[in-house]
N, C-alpha and C positions, 0 to 999 in steps of 0.2 A: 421416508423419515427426514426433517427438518431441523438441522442444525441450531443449537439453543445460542442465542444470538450473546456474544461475548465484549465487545468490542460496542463503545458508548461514549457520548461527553465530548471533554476536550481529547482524546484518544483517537475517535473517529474524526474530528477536526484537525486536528496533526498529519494524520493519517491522509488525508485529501490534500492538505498542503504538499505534504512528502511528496505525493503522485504528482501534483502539478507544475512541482520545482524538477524531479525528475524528468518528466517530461521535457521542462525545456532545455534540460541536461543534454537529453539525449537529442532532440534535433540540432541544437548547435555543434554537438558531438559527429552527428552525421554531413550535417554542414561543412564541419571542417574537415572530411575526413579519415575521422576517428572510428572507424567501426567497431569495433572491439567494445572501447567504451559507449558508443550508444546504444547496444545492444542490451550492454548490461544495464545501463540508466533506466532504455524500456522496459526489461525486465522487472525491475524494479518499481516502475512506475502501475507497469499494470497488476503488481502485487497488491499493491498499498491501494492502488485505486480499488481494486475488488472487497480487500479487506475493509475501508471506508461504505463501501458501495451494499456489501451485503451484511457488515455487522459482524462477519465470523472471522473468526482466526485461528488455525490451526495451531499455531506456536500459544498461544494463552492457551487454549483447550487442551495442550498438552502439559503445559505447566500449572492451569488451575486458577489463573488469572482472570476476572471480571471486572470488566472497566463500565458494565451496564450500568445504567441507574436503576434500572427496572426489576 
């Protein structure tokens, strides 16, 4: 069964921003360091990237949110 795709627009383009600013969150973070915080920056990053990446989002599916066009 196939997750009804939730997540569209300028939302899924946010969404890929978020990941790729996190992203460099987190290597400067590990760069300096900082484990803790770039752990969670990656965590973070690879959220938002999947949620970009696949359309779905658990947190809107659960509150009933559509940001599709479709």
């Amino acid at each position: 069964m196939e997750p009804d795709s939730n997540v569209g627009g300028i939302d899924r383009l946010l969404r890929a921003l978020g990941a790729v600013l996190l992203s460099i969150v987190a290597v400067r973070a590990l760069i300096a360091g900082q484990r803790s915080k770039g752990l969670l920056a990656g965590i973070g990053a690879v959220g938002l990237g999947f949620n970009a990446t696949t359309c779905v989002c658990g947190l809107n599916a659960a509150l009933g949110i559509d940001t599709n066009e479709e």
